[in-house]
C-alpha positions in Angstrom: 113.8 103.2 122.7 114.2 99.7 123.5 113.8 97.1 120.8 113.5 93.2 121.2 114.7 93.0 124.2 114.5 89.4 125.3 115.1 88.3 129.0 117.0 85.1 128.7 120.4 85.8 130.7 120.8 84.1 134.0 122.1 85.8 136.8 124.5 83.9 139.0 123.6 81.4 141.5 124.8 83.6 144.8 121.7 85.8 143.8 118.9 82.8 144.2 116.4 83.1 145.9 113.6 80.4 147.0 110.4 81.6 148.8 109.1 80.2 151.6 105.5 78.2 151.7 103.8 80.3 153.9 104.7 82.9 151.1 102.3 81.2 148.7 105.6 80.7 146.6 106.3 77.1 145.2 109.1 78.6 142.7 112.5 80.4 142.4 112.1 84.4 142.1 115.2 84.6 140.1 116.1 87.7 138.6 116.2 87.9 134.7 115.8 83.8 134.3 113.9 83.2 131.5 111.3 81.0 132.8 110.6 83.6 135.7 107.7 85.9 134.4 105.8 82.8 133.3 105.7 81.5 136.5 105.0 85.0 138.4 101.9 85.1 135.6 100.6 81.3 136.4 101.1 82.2 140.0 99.1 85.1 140.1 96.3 84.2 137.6 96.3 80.6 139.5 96.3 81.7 142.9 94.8 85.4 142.7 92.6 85.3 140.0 94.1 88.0 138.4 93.8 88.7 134.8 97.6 89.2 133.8 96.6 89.7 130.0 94.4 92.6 130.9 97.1 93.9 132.9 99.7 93.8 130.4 97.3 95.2 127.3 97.4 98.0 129.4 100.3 99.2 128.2 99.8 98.6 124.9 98.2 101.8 123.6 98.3 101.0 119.4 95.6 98.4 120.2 93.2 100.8 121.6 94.0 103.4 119.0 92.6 101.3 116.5 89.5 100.1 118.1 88.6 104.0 119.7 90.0 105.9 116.2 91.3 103.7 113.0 91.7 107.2 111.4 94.6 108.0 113.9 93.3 111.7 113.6 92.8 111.9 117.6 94.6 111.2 121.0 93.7 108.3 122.7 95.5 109.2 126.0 92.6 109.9 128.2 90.4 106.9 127.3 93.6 105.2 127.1 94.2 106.2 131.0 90.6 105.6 132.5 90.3 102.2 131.1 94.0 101.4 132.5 93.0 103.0 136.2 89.6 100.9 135.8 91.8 97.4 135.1 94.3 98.3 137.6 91.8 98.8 140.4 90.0 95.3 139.7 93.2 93.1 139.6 94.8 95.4 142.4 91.7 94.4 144.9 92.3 90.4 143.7 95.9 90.6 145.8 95.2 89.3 149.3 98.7 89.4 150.6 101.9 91.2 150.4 103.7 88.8 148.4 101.3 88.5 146.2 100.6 92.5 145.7 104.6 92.3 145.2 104.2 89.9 142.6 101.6 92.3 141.0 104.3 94.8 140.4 106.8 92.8 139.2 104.2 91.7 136.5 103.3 95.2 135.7 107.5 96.1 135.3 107.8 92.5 133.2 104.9 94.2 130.6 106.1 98.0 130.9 109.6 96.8 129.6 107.8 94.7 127.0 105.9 97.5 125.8 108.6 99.9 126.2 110.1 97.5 123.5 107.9 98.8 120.5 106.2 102.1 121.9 107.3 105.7 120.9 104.7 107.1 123.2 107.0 106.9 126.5 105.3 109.5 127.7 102.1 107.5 127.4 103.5 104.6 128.9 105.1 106.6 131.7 101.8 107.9 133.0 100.5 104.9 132.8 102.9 103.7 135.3 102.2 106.4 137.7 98.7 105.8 137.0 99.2 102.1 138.7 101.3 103.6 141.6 98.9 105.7 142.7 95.8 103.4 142.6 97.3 100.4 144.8 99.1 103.0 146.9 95.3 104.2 147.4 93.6 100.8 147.5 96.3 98.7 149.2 96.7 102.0 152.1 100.7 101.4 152.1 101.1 104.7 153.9 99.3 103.6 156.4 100.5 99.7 156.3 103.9 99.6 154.9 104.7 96.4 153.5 108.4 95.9 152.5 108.2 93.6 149.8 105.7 95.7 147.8 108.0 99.0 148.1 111.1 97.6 146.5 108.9 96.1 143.9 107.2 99.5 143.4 110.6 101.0 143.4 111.6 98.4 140.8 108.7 99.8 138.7 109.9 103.6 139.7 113.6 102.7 138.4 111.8 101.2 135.1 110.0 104.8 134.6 113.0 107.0 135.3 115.0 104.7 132.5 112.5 105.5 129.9 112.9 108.8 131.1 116.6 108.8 130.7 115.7 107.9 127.0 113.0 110.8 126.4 116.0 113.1 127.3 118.1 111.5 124.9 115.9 112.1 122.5 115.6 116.2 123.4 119.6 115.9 122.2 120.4 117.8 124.8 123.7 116.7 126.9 122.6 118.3 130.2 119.6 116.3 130.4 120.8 113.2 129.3 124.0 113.6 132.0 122.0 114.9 134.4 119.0 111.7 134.0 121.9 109.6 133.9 122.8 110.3 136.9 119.5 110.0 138.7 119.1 106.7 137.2 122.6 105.7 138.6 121.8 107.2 142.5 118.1 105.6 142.1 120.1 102.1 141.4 122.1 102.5 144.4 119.6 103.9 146.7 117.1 100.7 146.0 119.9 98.3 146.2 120.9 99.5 149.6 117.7 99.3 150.7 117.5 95.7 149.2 120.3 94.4 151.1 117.7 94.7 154.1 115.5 92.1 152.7 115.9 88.2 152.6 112.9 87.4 151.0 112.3 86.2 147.7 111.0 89.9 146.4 114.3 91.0 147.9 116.7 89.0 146.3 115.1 89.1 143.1 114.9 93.2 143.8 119.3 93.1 144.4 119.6 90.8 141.2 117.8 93.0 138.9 119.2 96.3 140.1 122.5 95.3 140.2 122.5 94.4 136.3 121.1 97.8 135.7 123.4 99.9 137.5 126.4 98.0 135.8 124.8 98.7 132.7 123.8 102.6 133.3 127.3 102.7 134.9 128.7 102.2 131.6 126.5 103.9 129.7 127.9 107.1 131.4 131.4 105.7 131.2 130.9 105.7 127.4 128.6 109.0 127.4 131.2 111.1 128.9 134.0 109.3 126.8 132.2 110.7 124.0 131.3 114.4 125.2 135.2 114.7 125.7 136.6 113.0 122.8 134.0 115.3 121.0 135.7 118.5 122.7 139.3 117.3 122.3 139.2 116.5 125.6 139.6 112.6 126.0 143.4 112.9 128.1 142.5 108.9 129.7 142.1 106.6 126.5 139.3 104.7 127.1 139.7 100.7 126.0 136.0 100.2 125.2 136.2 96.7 124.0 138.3 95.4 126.2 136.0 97.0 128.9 132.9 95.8 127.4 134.3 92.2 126.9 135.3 91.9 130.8 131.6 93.8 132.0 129.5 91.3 129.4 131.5 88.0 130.6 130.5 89.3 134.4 127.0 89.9 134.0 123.8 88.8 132.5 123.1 91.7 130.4 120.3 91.6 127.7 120.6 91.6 124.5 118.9 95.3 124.2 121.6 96.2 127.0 124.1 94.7 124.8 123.0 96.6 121.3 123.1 100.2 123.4 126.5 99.7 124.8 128.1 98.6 121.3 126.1 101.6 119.9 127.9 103.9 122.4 131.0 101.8 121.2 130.7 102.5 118.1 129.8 106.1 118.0 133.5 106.8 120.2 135.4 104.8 117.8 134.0 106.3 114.9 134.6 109.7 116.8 138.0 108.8 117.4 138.6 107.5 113.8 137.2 111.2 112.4 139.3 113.2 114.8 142.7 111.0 114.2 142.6 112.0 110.9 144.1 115.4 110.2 143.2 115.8 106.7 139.1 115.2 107.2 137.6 118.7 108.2 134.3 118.9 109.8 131.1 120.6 108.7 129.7 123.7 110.4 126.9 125.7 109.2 127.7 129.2 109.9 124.1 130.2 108.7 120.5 129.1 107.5 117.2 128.7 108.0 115.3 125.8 109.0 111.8 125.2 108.5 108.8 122.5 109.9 106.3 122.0 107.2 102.9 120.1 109.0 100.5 120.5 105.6 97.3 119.4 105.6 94.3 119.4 103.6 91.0 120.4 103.6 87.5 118.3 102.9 83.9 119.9 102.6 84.4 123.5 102.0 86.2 125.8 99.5 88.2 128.2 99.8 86.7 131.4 99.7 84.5 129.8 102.7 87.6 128.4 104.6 89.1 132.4 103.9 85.9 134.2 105.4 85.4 132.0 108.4 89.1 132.2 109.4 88.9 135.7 109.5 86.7 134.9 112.6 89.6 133.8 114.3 90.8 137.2 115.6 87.7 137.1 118.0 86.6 136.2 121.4 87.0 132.3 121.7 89.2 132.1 118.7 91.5 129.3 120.9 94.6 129.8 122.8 96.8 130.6 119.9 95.6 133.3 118.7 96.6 135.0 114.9 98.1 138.5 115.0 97.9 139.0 111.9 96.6 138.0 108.4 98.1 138.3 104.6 95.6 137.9 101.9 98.4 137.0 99.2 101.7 135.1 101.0 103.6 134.7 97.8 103.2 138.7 97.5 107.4 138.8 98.2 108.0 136.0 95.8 107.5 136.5 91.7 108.2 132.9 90.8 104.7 132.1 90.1 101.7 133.1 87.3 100.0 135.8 88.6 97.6 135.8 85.8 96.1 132.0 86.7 92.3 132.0 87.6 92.0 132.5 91.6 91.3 128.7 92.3 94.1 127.4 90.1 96.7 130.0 92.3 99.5 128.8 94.8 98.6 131.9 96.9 96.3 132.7 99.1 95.5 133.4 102.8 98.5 133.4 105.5 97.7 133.8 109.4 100.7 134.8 111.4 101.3 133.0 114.5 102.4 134.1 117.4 106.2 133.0 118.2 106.6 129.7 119.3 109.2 129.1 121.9 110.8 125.5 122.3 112.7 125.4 125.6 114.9 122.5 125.6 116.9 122.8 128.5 118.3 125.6 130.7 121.0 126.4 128.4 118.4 126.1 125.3 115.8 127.9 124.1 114.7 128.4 120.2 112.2 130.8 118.9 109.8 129.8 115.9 108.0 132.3 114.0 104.7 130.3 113.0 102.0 130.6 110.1 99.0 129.0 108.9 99.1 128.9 105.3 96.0 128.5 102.9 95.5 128.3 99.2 93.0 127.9 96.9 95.2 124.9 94.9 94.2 123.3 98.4 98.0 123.6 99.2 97.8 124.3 103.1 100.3 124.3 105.8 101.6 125.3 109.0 104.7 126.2 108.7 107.7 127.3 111.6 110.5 128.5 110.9 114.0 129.7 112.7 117.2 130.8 111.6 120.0 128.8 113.0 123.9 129.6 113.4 127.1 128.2 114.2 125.5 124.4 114.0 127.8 121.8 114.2 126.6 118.0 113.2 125.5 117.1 116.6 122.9 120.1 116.9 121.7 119.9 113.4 120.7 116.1 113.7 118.8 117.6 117.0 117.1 120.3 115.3 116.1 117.9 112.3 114.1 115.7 114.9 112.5 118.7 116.9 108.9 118.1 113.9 108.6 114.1 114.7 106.2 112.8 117.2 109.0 110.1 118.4 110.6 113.5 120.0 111.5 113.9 123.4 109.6 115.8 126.2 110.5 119.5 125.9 108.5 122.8 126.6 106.4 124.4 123.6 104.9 127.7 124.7 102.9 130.4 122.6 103.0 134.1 123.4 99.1 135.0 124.2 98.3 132.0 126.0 99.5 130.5 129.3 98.8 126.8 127.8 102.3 124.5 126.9 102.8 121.2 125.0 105.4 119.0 125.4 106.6 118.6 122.0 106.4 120.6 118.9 104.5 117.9 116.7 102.2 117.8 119.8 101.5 121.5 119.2 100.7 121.2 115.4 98.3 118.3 116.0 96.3 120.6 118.2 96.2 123.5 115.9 95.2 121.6 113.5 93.3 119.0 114.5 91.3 121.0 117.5 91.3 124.5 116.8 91.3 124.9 113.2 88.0 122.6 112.8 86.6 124.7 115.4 87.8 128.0 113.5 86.1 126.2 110.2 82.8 125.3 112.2 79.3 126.8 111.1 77.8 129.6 112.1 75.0 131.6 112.0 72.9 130.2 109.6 75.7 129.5 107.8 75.5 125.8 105.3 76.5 122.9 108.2 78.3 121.2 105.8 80.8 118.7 107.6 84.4 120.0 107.4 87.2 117.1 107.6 90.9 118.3 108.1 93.6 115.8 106.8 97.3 115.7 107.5 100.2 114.8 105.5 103.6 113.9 106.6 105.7 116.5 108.3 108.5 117.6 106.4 111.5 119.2 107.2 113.1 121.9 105.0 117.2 123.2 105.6 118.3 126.0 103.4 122.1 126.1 104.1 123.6 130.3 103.4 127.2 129.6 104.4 129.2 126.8 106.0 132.3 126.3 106.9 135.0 123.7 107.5 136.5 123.0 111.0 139.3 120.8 112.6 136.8 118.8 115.1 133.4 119.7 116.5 132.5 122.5 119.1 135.7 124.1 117.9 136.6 127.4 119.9 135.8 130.6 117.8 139.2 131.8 118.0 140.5 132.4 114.1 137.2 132.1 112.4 138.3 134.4 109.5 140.7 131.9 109.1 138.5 128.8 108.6 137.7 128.3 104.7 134.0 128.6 103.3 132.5 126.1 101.8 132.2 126.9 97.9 129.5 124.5 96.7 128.2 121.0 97.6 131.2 118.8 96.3 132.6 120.1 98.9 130.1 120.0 101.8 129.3 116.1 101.1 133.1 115.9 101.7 133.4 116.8 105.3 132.7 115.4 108.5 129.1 115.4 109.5 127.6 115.8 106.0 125.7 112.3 106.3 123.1 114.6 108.8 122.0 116.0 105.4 121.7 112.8 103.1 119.5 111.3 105.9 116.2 111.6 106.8 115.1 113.2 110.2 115.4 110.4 112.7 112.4 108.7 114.7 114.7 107.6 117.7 118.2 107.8 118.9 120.6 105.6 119.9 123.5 108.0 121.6 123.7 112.2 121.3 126.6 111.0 118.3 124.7 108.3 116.5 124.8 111.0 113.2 128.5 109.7 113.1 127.3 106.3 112.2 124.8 107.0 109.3 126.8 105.6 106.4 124.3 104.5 103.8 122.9 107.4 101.3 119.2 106.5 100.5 118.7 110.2 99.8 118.1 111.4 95.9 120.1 115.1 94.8 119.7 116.9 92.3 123.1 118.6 91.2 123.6 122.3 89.3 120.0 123.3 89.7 121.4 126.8 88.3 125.0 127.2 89.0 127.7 124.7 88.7 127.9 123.0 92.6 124.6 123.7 93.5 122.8 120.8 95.4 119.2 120.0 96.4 119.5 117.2 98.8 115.6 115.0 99.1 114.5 112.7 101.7 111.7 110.5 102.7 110.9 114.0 104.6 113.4 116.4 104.7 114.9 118.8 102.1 118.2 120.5 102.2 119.2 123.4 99.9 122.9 124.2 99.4 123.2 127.0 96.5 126.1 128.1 98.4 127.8 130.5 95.9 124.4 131.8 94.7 122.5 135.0 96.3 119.9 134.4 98.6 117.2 135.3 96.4 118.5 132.6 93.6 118.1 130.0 96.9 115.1 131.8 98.1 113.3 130.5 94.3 114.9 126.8 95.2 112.9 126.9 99.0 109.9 128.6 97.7 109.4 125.3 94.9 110.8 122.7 97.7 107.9 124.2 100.4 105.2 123.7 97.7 106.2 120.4 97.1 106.1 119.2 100.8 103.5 121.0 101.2 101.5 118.7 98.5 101.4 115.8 100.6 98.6 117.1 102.9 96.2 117.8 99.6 96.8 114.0 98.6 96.1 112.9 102.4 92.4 115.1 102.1 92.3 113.4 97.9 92.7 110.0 99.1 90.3 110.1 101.7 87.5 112.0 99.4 87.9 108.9 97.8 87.7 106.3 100.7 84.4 108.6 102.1 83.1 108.4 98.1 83.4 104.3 98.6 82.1 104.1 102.0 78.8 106.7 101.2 78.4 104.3 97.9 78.3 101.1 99.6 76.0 102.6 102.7 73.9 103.7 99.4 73.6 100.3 97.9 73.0 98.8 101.1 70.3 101.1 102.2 68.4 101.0 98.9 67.6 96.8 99.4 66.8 98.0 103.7 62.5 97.2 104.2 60.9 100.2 104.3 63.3 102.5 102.4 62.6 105.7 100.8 64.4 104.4 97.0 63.8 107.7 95.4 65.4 109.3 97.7 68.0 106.4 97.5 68.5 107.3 94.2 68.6 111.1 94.4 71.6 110.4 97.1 73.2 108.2 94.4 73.3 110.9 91.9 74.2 113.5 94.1 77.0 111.4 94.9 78.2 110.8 91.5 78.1 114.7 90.3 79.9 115.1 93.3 82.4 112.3 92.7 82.3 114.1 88.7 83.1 117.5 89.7 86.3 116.4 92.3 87.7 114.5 89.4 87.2 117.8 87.0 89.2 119.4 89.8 91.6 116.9 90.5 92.9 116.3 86.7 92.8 120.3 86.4 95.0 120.5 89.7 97.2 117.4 88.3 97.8 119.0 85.2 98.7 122.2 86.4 101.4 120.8 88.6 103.3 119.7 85.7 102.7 122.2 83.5 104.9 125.2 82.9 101.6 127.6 83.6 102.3 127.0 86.8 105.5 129.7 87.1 106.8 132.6 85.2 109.9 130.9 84.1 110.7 128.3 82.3 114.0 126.8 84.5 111.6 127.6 87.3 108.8 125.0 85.8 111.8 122.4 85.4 113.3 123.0 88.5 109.9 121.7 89.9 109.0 119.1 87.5 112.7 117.6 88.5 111.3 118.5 92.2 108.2 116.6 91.9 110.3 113.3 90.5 112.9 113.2 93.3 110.4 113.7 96.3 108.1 111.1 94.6 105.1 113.2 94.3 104.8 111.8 90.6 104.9 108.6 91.5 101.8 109.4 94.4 100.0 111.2 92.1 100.5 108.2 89.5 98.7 105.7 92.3 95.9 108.6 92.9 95.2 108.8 89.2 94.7 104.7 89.1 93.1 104.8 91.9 90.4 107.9 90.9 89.5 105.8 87.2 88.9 102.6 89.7 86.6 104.9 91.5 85.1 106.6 88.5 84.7 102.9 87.0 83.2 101.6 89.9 79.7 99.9 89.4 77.6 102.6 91.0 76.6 104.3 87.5 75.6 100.7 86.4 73.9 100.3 89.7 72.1 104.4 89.2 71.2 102.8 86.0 69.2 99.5 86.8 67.9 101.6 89.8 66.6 104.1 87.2 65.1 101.2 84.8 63.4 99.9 87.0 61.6 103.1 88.4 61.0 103.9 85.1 59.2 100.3 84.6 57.3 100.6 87.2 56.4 104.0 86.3 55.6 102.7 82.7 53.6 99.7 83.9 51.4 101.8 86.1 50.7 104.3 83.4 49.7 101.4 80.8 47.6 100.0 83.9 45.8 103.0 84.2 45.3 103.9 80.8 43.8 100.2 79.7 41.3 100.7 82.9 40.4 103.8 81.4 39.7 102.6 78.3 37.7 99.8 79.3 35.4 102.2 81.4 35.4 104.7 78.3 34.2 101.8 76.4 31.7 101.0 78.9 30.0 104.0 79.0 29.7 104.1 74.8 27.8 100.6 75.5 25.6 101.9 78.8 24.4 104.9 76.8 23.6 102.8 73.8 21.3 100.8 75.8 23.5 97.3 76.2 22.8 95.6 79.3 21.8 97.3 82.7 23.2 100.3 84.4 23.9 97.7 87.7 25.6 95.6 85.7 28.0 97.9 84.0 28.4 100.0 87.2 29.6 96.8 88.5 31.8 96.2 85.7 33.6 99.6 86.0 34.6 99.1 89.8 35.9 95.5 88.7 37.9 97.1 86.6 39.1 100.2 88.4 39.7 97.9 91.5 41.7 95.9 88.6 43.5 98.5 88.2 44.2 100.2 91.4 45.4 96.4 92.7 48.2 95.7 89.9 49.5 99.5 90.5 49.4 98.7 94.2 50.6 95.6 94.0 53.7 97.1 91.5 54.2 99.7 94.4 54.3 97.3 97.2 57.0 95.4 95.3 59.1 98.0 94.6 59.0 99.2 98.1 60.2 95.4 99.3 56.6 94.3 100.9 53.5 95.0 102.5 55.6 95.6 106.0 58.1 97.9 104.3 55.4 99.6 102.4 53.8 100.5 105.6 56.8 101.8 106.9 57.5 104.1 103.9 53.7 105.2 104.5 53.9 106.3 108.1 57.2 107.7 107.7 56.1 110.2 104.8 54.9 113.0 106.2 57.9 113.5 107.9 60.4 113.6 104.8 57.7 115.1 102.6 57.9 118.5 105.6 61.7 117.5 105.4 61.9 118.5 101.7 59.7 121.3 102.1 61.7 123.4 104.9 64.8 122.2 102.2 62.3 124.1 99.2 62.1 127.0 101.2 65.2 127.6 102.6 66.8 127.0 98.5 64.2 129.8 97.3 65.3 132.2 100.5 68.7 131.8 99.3 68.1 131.9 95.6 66.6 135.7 96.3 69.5 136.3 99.1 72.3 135.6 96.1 69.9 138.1 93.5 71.7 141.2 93.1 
């Protein structure tokens, strides 16, 4: 991914051009100078009309994100493409010439390489680009009149999308597509500045300047690439003298300084090759076996567990999705006896486990890697899907691959299911749909079943290595030959000692600046934990990976180690669904508050929401302590070094400290003013409940009196008739009056009046259907 670029180079003189005046052009179309794109923007929002700043927040999906879901829980891609088409189709009719619909394109190439400056989503912004090709190709009917000018700048835009191409294969880590994109990008250069030559124009000499710079630049890239693959395969027989290269290309052209940083990346990662390699005494890391395993967790709001457990099993039926479980496992820790059996059922890390179909990742023709694929529920409220492969024979290069295969910043790769004919194109794609799609639809209602809403939140993916034997090497990708030779590695001294160990005290990546970049991560931000039971035994934690190396131990000894590290990944995706029980407690709270001082509102029933909300808000904190508590507790697991193990697990991956900021964050929420504001709401109900009653009772009393004086004989019966309505109309007006007041007004008290025959039916269908179920649950 490109970052910062900024287009301030110059590119020689000889590649000027001026355009005519019957062009429309009053300015030089000079490739890469930096006043350029400000004067192709005044030029077409002066002349044309068009709306450049709609035309470049088109590529600029993050905005729309926030404005169509602030949650970041859905894909924005189709609205994200339909309001694009829309924009592209208004400012596409505003073009009247050729020159101008030239100008058009190189606008919308000026904002894709802008955006392309701080997007991960190329494969957004690619479609977007095809998106714009097609619609003026339609609208401006080039087929049928061809206009030169417009192609190359179209095919300016076309080289623009096969270079963030070239990228998305770098980021697969796979060396045949990244050679063989390379290479297209290279032949596309040449092919468009051939057909540049043709044209004199302005569009055509600006066309030549551009593309010349780029096929320099992607000329080198491959230079450097290739100097890499065979340095990396002891094959490098032609010493390459990168800087002194690099120092004659850069004082030639007008390179950028994002052009600059990527060629001194791929500089760096040779010399730092060539540094390892010189040096006979450094071996290199291979792991000869392990596992490797994508954690998604997630949590789940609305429902518990035994109802999450009974409608999943639903999920073996017609219209259960396109992946489809073949199996379940009502207890998934039944293989592992690490933890309590004898804890109540909704305190237990176990629980339900779907079994996946395998998931097939098909990098490249050479590469293909098999998954096998759960979905993981517990009562704790510990869920996950998890994927898992073994892996053998990995050298540094392939395990940095594999430890980016879970991020969304990925590249575009095949992700199949067996049972269903649909694909992704990336594996955190896959989990986003599983979870975020069919699993809420798996959870849905049915049936007369309670329609309780059901919110599914995800936590941070995680990445889990377990290494079972490594060895050391001479270089990478060496040949097989003499492999009982080649010493194991004993413990984790030793590991962090060779070549290609910094891939383990890193994180997994979110981009990639050359297939070798691993051999330039030099700073340790990870934290380890050392001797977890034998001596040389390392746990290895990351912002989101962990890495197990117990490598003198028995499997089963490391099998306890990844059981605890899965748990505590997995925690992240209960937090995500805590935290935002807590953001929906605020939000319902303040909607509340604000509906209760609305004209016209139904305040008991105000109130009744209020404490509903509040027991509610009371029982998740009951569960949330309980849950807390447990974690840190040694109930938790049979053993004792077990219990440690994870307490020392839950300090390094800073799940303490998270659950710290919860905690403060649950007593600002149980300290909030709502039970102050439930309070004055209930005084002053029971005020004007009180003042009605004392009304009532003192007009009863005066007519009790008045009766005692009419049948002793005092005055007429017309008169003290009279003076009993006075005072019953006394009476009713003050309680009125107390109602109307309470209710905000006469308006609002009308309001309340016409709408209660609808709520008071409302509450008696809820009376029914509570007694129905009352004599449903009676055994």
């Amino acid at each position: 991914m490109q970052r910062g670029e900024q287009e301030t180079a110059v590119v020689p003189g000889q590649r000027d051009g001026t355009a005519p005046d019957a062009a429309g052009l009053r300015f030089d179309l000079v490739a890469r100078a930096p006043e350029v794109q400000g004067r192709i923007e005044a030029h077409l929002h002066q002349r044309c009309g068009v709306d450049t700043q709609a035309v470049r927040d088109c590529f600029i999906w993050n905005g729309l994100q926030s404005e169509v879901d602030p949650g970041g829980e859905l894909d924005v891609e189709d609205v994200f493409l339909r309001r694009a088409g829309e924009v592209f189709e208004a400012q596409a009719a505003l073009t009247p010439d050729a020159v101008d619909r030239a100008l058009l394109c190189l606008w919308v190439h000026h904002s894709s390489v802008r955006a392309w400056n701080h997007t991960y989503r190329v494969d957004l912004l690619m479609k977007c680009m095809l998106r714009f090709r097609d619609i003026v190709r339609r609208d401006w009917a080039l087929k049928a009149r061809p206009a030169p000018e417009v192609e190359l700048a179209l095919r300016l835009c076309e080289l623009v999308r096969l270079e963030i191409e070239l990228e998305d294969c770098l980021k697969t880590g796979s060396q045949l597509r990244y050679s063989e994109a390379l290479d297209m990008v290279i032949g596309s250069c040449r092919g468009l500045l051939h057909d540049a030559e043709d044209d004199a124009g302005p569009v055509g000499v600006y066309v030549r300047g551009e593309v010349a710079v780029r096929r320099e630049y992607h000329v080198m890239l491959r230079r450097l690439h290739r100097a890499l693959v065979a340095q990396s395969a002891g094959k490098e027989r032609e010493r390459f003298e990168v800087r002194k290269e690099l120092r004659t290309l850069v004082n030639t052209w007008p390179f950028s300084s994002v052009e600059l940083s990527k060629m001194n990346a791929h500089r760096q990662a040779l010399e730092r090759l060539r540094e390892a390699h010189a040096d006979r005494k450094k071996q290199w890391m291979r792991i000869d076996e392990g596992r490797i395993v994508y954690l998604f967790p997630f949590g789940v709001n609305g429902i518990d567990y035994e109802t999450v457990r009974s409608r999943l099993k639903r999920s073996f039926g017609e219209g259960a999705g396109p992946v489809r479980p073949s199996a379940a496992i009502d207890h998934f820790t039944y293989h592992a006896d690490i933890w309590e059996p004898r804890l109540e059922p909704s305190k237990r890390f176990d629980g339900l486990e779907l079994i996946l179909p395998k998931v097939r990742l098909t990098i490249d023709g050479d590469t293909v890697e098999e998954l096998n694929a759960a979905l993981r529920f517990s009562p704790m409220g510990v869920h996950c899907l998890r994927l898992e492969r073994t892996v053998e024979d990995l050298y540094p290069s392939g395990l940095h691959a594999a430890m980016f295969r879970a991020a969304r910043e990925h590249g575009t790769v095949e992700v199949s299911c067996e049972g269903t004919d649909r694909t992704w194109d990336r594996l955190a794609r896959f989990a986003r749909d599983l979870i975020l799609r069919q699993l809420p639809e798996a959870l849905a209602p049915r049936g007369g079943e309670p329609d309780a809403p059901v919110g599914i939140h995800r936590g941070r993916s995680h990445v889990l290595i377990r290494v079972l034997r490594a060895s050391e090497r001479g270089r990478e990708f060496e040949p097989p030959s003499g492999d009982e030779d080649r010493p194991l590695v004993q413990d984790g001294n030793r590991l962090l000692e060779l070549v290609g160990s910094s891939v383990l005290l890193h994180s997994a990546p979110d981009a990639k600046e050359s297939l070798w970049d691993w051999i330039r991560l030099a700073d340790d931000h990870s934290r380890k934990i050392w001797n977890q039971r034998n001596e040389g035994d390392l746990l290895i934690s990351t912002e989101n990976t962990t890495v197990i190396a117990a490598l003198d131990a028995p499997n089963f000894i490391s099998g306890d180690l990844e059981a605890l590290a899965e748990f505590t990944a997995c925690l992240g995706g209960m937090m995500a669904a805590w935290n935002h029980q807590l953001d929906a407690y605020r939000a319902g709270v303040s909607e509340i508050i604000a509906g209760y001082s609305l004209p016209g509102a139904d305040r008991a029933a105000q109130v009744e929401a209020m404490k509903a909300k509040r027991m509610q808000m009371l029982e998740f904190e009951s569960e949330t302590r309980q849950v807390i508590a447990l974690l840190h507790s040694p109930g938790l697991l049979r053993s004792p070094s077990n219990a440690a193990e994870l307490r020392r697990l839950l300090a390094v991956k800073g799940i303490d400290e998270q659950l710290a900021s919860f905690s403060e964050r649950l007593n600002e929420v149980m300290a909030d003013q709502s039970e102050a504001t439930l309070q004055r709401w209930e005084v002053d109900r029971q005020q004007r409940v009180r003042d009605s009653l004392t009304a009532a009772v003192s007009a009863l009393s005066v007519c009790a009196a008045i009766s005692i004086w009419q049948a002793a004989g005092f005055w007429t019966p017309f008169g003290w008739g009279a003076a009993t309505v006075v005072v019953a109309a006394w009476a009713a007006v003050y309680v009125s009056a107390r109602w109307v007041s309470y209710q905000g007004g006469p308006w609002s008290t009308a309001r309340f009046l016409a709408g209660f025959p609808v709520r008071a039916l409302s509450r008696a269908r809820t009376g029914l259907a509570r007694a129905r179920m009352r004599r449903i649950a009676r055994p």
